[in-house]
SERO-4910 file (N, C-alpha, C, O; in steps of 0.05 Angstrom, whole numbers):
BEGIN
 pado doro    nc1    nc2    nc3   cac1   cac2   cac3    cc1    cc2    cc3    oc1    oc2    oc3
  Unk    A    492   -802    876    509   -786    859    498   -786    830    496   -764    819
  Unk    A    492   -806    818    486   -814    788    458   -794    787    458   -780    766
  Unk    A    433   -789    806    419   -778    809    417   -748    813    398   -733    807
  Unk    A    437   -743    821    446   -710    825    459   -700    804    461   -676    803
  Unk    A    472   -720    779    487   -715    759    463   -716    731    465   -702    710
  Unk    A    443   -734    738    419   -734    717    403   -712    720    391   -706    699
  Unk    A    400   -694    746    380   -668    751    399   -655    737    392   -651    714
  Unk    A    423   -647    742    445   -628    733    439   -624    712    431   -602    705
  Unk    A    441   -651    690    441   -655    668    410   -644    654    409   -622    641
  Unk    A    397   -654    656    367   -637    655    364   -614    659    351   -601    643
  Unk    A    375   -602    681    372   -570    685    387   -554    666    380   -532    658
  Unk    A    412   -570    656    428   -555    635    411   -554    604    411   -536    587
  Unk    A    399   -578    604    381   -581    576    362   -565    580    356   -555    559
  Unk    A    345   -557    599    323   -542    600    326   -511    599    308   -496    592
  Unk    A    351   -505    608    364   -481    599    371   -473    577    369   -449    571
  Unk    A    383   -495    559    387   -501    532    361   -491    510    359   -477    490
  Unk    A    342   -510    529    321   -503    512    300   -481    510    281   -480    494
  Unk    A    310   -460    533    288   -437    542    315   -415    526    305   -395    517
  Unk    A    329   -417    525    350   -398    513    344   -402    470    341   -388    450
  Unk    A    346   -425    477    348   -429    439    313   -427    438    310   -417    415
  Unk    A    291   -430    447    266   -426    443    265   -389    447    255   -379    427
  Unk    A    270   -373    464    272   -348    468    293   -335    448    293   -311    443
  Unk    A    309   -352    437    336   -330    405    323   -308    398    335   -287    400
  Unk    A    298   -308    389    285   -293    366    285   -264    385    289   -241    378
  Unk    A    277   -274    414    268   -245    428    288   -234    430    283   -214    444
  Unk    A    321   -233    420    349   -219    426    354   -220    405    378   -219    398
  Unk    A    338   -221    390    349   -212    349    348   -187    352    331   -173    363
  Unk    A    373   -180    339    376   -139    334    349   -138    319    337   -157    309
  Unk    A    343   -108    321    323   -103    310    333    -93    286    356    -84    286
  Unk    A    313    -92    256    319    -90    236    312    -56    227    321    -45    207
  Unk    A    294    -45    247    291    -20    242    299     -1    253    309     -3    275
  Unk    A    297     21    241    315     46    247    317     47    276    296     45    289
  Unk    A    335     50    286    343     57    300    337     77    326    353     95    319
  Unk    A    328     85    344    323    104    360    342    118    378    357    103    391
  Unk    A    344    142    380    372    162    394    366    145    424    342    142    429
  Unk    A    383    136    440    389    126    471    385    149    487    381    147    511
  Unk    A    386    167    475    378    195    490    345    215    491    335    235    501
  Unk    A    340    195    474    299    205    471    288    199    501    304    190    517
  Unk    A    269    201    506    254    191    521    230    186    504    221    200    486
  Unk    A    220    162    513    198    153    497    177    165    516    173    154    538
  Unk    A    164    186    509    154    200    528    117    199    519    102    210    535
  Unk    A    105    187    496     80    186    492     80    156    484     98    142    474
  Unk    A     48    150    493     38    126    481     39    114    451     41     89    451
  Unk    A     39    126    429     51    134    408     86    110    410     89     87    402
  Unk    A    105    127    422    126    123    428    135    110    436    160    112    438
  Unk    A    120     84    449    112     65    473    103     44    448    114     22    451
  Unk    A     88     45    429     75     23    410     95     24    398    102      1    391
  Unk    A    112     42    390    127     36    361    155     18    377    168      2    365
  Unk    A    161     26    405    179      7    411    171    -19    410    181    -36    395
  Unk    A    148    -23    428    141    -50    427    147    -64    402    160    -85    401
  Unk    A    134    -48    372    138    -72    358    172    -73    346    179    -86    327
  Unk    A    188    -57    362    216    -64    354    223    -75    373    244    -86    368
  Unk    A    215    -79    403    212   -106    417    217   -135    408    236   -149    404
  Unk    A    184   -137    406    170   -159    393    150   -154    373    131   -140    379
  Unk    A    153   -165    349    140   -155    324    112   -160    328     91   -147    327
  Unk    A    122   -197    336     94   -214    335     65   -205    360     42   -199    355
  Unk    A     81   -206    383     60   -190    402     65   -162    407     50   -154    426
  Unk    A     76   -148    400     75   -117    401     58   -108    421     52   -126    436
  Unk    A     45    -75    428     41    -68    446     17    -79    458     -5    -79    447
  Unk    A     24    -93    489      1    -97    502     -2    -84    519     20    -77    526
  Unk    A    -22    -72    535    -24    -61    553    -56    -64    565    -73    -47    558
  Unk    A    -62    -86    584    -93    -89    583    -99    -73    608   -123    -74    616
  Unk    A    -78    -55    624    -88    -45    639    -86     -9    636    -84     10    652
  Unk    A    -86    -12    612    -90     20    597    -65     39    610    -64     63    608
  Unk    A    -47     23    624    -21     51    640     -5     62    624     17     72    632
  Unk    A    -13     63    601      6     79    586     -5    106    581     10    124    574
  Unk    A    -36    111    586    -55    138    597    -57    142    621    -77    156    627
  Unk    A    -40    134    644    -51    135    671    -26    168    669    -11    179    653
  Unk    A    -37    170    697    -17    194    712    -11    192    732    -23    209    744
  Unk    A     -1    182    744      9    175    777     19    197    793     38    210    784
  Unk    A      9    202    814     14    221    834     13    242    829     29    259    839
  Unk    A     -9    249    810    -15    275    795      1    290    787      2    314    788
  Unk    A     23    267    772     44    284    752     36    273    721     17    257    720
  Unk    A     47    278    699     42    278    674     41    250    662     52    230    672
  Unk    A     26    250    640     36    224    631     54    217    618     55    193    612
  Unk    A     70    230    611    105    232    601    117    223    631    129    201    634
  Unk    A    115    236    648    122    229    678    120    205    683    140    193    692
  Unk    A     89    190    678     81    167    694     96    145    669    103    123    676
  Unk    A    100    153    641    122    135    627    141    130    630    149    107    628
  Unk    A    157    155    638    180    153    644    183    134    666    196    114    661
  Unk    A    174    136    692    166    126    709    168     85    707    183     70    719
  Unk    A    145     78    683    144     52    684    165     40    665    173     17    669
  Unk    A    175     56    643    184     54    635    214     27    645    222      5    640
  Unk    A    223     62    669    249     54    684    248     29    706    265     13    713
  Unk    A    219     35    714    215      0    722    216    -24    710    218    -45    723
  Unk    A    213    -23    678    215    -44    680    246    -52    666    251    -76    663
  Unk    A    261    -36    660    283    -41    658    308    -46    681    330    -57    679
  Unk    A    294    -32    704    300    -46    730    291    -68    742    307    -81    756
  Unk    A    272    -74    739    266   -104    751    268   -125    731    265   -148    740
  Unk    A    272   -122    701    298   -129    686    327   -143    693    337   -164    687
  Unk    A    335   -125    706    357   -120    711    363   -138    739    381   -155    741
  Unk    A    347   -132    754    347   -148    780    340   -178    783    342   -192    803
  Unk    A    329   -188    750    310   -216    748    333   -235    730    335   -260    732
  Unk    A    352   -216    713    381   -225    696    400   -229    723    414   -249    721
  Unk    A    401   -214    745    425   -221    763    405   -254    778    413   -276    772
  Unk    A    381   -252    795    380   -267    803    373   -296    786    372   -315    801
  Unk    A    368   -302    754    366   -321    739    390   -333    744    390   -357    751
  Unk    A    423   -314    739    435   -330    733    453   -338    768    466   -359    769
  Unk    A    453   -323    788    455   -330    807    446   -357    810    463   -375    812
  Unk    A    402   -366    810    395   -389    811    413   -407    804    422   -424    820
  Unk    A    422   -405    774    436   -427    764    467   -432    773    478   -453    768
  Unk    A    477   -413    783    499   -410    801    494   -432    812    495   -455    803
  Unk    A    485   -424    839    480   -435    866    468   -469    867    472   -487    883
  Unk    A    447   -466    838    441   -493    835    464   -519    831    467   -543    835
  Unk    A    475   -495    820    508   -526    809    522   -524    824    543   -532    816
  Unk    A    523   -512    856    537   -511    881    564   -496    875    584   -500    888
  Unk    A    561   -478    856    590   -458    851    587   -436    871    570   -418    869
  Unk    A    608   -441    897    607   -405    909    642   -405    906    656   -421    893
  Unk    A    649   -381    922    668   -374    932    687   -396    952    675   -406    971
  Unk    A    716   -402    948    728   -408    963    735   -407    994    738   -425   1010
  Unk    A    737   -374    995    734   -370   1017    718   -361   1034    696   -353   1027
  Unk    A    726   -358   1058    704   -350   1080    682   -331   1077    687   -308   1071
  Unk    A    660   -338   1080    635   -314   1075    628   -302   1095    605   -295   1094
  Unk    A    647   -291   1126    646   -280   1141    675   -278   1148    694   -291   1140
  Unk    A    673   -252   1171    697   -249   1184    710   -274   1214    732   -278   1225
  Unk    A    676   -285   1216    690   -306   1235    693   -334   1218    681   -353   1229
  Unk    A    702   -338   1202    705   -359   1183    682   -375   1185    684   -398   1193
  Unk    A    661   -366   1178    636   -382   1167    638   -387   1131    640   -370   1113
  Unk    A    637   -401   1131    644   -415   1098    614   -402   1084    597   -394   1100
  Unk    A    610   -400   1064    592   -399   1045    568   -425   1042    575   -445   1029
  Unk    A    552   -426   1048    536   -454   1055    545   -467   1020    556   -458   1000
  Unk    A    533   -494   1029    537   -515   1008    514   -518    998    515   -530    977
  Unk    A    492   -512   1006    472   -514    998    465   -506    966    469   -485    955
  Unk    A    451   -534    954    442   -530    918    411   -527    916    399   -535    896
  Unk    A    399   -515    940    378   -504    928    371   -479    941    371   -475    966
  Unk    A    365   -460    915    371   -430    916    360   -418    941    374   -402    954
  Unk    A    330   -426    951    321   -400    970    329   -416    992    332   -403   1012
  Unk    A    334   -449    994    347   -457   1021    364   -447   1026    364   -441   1050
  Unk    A    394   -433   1006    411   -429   1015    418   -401   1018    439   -391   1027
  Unk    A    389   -387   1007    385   -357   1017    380   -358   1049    394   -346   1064
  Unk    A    360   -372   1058    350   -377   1089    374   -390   1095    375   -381   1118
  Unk    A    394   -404   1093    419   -406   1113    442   -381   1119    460   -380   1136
  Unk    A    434   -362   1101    449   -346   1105    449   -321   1124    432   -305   1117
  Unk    A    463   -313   1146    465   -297   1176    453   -267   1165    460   -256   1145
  Unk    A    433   -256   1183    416   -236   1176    436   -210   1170    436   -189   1157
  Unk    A    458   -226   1193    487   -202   1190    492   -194   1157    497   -172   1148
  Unk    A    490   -215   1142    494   -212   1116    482   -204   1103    488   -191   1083
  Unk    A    454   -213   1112    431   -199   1089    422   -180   1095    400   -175   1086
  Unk    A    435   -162   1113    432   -134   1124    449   -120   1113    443    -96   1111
  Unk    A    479   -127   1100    495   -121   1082    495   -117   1060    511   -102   1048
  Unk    A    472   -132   1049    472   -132   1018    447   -123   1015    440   -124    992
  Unk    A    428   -112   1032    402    -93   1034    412    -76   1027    409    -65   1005
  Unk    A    434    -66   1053    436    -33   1051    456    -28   1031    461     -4   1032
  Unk    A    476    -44   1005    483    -41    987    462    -35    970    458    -15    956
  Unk    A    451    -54    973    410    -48    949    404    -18    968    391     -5    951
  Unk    A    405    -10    979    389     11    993    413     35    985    405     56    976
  Unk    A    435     30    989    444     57    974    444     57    940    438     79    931
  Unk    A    448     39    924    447     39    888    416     59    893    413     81    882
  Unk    A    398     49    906    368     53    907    369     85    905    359     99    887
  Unk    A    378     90    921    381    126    933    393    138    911    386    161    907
  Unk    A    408    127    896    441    135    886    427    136    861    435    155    847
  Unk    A    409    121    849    393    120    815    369    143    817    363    153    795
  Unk    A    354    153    838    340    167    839    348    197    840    332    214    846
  Unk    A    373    201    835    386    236    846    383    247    816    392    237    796
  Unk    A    371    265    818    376    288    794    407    302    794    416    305    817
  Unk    A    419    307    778    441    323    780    441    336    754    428    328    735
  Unk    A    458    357    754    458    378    728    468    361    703    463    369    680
  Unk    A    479    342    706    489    325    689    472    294    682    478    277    665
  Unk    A    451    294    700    434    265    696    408    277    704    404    285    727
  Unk    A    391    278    688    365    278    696    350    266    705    353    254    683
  Unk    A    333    254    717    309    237    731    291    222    711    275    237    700
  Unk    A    290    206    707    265    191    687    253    202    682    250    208    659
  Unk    A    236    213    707    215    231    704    211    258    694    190    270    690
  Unk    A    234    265    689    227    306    682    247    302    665    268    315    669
  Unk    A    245    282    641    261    289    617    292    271    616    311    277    601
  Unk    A    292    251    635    316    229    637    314    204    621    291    195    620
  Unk    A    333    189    607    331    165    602    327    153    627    337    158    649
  Unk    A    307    134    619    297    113    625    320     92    631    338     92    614
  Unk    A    325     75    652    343     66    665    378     70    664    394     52    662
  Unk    A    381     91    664    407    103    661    410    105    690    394    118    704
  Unk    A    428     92    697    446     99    724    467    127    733    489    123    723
  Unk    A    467    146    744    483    164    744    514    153    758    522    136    773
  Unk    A    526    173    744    558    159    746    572    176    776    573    200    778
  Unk    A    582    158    796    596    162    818    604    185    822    628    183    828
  Unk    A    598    203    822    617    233    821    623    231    857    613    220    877
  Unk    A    649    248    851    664    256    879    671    278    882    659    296    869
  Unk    A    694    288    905    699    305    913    679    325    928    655    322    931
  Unk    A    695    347    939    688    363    959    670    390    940    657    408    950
  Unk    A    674    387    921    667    409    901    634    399    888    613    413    888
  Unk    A    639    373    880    620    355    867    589    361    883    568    367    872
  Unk    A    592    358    908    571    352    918    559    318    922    538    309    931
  Unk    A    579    308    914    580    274    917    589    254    930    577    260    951
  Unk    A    598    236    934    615    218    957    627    238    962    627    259    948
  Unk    A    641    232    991    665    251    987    693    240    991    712    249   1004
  Unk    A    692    215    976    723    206    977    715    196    941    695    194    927
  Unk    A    741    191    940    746    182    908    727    153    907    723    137    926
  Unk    A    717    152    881    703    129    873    721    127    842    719    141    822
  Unk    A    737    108    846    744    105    815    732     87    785    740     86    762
  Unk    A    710     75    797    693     60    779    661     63    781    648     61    802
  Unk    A    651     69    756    628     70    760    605     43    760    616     22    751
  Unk    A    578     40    767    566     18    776    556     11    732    550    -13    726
  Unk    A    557     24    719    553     22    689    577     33    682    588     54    690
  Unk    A    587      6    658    613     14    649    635     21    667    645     42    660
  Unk    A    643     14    681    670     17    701    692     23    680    703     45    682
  Unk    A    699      8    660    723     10    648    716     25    622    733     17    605
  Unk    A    697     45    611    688     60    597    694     48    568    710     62    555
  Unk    A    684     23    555    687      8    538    661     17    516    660     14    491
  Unk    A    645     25    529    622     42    513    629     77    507    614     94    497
  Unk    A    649     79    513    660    111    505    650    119    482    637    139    478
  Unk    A    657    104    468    657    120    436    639    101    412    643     95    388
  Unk    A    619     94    433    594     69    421    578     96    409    574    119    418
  Unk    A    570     83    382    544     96    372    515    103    391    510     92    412
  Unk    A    501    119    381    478    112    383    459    101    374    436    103    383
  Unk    A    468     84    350    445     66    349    453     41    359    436     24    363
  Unk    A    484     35    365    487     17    377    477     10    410    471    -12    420
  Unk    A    479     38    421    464     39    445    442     35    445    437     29    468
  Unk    A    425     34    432    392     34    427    392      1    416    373    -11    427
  Unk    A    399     -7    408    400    -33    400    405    -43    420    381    -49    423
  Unk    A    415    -51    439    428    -64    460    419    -55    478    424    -71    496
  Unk    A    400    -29    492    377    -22    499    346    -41    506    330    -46    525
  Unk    A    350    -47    472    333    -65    469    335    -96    471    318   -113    470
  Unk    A    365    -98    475    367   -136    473    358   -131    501    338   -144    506
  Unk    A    370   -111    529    371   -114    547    346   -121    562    342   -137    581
  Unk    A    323    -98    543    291   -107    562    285   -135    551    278   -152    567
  Unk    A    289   -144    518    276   -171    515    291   -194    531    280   -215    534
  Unk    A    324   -190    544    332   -208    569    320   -206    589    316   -226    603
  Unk    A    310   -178    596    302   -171    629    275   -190    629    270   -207    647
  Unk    A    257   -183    608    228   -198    603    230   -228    614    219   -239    633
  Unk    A    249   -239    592    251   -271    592    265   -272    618    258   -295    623
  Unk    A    278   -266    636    287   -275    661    271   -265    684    273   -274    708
  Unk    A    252   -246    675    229   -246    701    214   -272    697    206   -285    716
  Unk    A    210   -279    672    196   -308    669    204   -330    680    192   -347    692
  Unk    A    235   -326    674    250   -352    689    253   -361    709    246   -383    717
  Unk    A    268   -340    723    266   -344    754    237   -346    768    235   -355    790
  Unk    A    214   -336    752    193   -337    771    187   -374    770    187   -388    789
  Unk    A    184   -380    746    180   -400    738    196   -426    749    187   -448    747
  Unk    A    226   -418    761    239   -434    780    229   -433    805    235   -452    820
  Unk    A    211   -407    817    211   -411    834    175   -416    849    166   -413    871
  Unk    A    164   -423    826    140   -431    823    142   -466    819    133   -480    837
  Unk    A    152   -473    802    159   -509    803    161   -517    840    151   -536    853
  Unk    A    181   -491    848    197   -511    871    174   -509    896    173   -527    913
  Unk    A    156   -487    896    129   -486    919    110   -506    906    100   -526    918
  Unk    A    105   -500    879     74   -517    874     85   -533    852     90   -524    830
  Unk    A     90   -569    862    103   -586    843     83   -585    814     60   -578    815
  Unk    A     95   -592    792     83   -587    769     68   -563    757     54   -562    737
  Unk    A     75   -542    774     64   -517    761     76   -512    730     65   -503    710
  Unk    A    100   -521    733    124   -510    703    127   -533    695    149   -542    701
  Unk    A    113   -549    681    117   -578    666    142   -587    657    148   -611    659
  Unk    A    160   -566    645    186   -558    628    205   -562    665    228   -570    662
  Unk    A    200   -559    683    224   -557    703    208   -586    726    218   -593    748
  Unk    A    193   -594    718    182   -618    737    209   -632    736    224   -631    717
  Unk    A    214   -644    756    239   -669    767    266   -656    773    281   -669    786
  Unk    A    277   -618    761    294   -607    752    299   -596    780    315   -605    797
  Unk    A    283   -575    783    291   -558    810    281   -579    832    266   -597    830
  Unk    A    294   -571    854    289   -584    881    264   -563    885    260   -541    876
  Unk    A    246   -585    910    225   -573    922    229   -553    949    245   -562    965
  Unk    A    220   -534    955    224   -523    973    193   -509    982    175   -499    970
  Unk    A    203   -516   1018    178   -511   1029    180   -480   1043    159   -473   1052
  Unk    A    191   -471   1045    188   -444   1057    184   -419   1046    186   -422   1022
  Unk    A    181   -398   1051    169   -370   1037    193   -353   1022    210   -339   1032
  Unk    A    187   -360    990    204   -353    976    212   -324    979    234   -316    974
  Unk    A    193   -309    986    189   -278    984    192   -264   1009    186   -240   1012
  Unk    A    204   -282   1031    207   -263   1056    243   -268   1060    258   -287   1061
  Unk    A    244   -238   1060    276   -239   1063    290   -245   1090    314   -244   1092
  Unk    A    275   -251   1109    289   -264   1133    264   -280   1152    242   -276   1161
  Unk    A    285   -299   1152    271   -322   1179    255   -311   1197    231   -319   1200
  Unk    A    264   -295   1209    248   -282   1234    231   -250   1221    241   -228   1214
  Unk    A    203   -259   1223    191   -242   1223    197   -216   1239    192   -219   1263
  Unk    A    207   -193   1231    209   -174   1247    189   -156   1253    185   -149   1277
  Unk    A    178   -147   1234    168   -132   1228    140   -143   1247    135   -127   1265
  Unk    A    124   -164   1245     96   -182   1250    107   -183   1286     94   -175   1306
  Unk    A    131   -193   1285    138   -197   1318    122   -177   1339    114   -185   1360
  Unk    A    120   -153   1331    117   -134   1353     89   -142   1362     80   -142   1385
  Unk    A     74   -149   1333     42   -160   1338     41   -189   1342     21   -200   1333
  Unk    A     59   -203   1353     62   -228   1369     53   -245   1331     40   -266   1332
  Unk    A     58   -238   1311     66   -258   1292     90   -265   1278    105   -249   1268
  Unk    A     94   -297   1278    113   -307   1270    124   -304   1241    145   -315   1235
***
């Protein structure tokens, strides 16, 4: 017990200290401001964010993709494009950081995590207690990821596409009805802003907070990777040595049973 309460304790200081060492990268930016509605559509446009990013390292790019063209569309296209990636895998690296630290301090749900009263595992280390969980489930929360997936890529007369002139990680809002061309039952909340608390937000406030968002998304692709690098190769992350538990199995395959390899007799 005293031992599980001393990791605890460490994991909370090491958090402590990757949050107050990272402050500076979630400082509002001091310069003007940019419309939430531009598309940063040239290389040009792409440097001057960076250094309202980060001042100190500003634009890197050693693999020149801010001149590429992908799939022989434009390079405004192929920006928009990376752009929206990386404010999505941002986005996806902030849910699973703070999940990790969820699950690490053994906080789930009360009740049942199935319909035949299967409890929520107990398990306090993160990808063990991803691999205890029934494929029934993780077939559930795929094809939730598999519809948002579908559902962010639709052009509509009212949301444009990253690509041909859209902000850059803007989610389009739930439309309904039989008229809409959309669900066709009522959706009363949208997946951004549900309770429309950004209604009557500026735009430079939006652009500011734009920007805290990628310098969080950045620092939590770091994090979580970095948790989950300690726990395969001990001492990789010097800062999480003794902290995370070790784990031996394949962080990056979403289910036990090879399906896919099976047909070719691999496990």
């Amino acid at each position: 017990i005293r031992s599980h309460r001393t990791n605890n304790n460490k994991m909370k200081l090491a958090i402590a200290a990757l949050l107050a060492g990272s402050a500076a990268a979630f400082a509002p930016s001091q310069q003007g401001a940019r419309s939430a509605t531009q598309l940063h559509e040239t290389k040009a446009d792409l440097e001057a964010l960076a250094k309202e990013l980060n001042p100190v390292v500003g634009f890197y790019d050693p693999l020149n993709l801010a001149e590429a063209e992908f799939w022989g569309t434009s390079n405004e296209a192929t920006i928009g494009f990376l752009r929206h990636a990386e404010i999505k895998h941002g986005r996806v690296a902030m849910f699973a950081f703070v999940g990790y630290i969820v699950h690490a301090n053994g906080i789930k749900f009360p009740w049942a995590m199935q319909m035949d009263d299967t409890p929520f595992p107990s398990e306090t280390n993160p990808p063990a207690l991803w691999d205890a969980i029934s494929d029934t489930a993780k077939w559930q929360i795929f094809t939730l990821i598999a519809f948002l997936e579908f559902w962010s890529e639709l052009s509509t007369d009212t949301h444009k596409h990253y690509m041909a002139g859209g902000k850059p990680g803007d989610f389009p809002d739930f439309v309904s009805g039989p008229d809409s061309g959309g669900i066709p039952h009522p959706v009363p909340f949208n997946l951004y802003d549900p309770f429309k608390f950004s209604k009557n937000m500026s735009e430079e406030t939006k652009a500011r907070r734009l920007r805290a968002e990628i310098n969080n998304g950045r620092l939590a692709q770091l994090g979580i990777i970095g948790f989950l690098s300690e726990q395969c190769v001990s001492g990789s992350v010097p800062l999480l040595s003794g902290i995370v538990q070790p784990y031996d199995g394949e962080p990056m395959a979403p289910f036990m049973t090879n399906y896919l390899g099976s047909a070719w007799g691999l496990n």
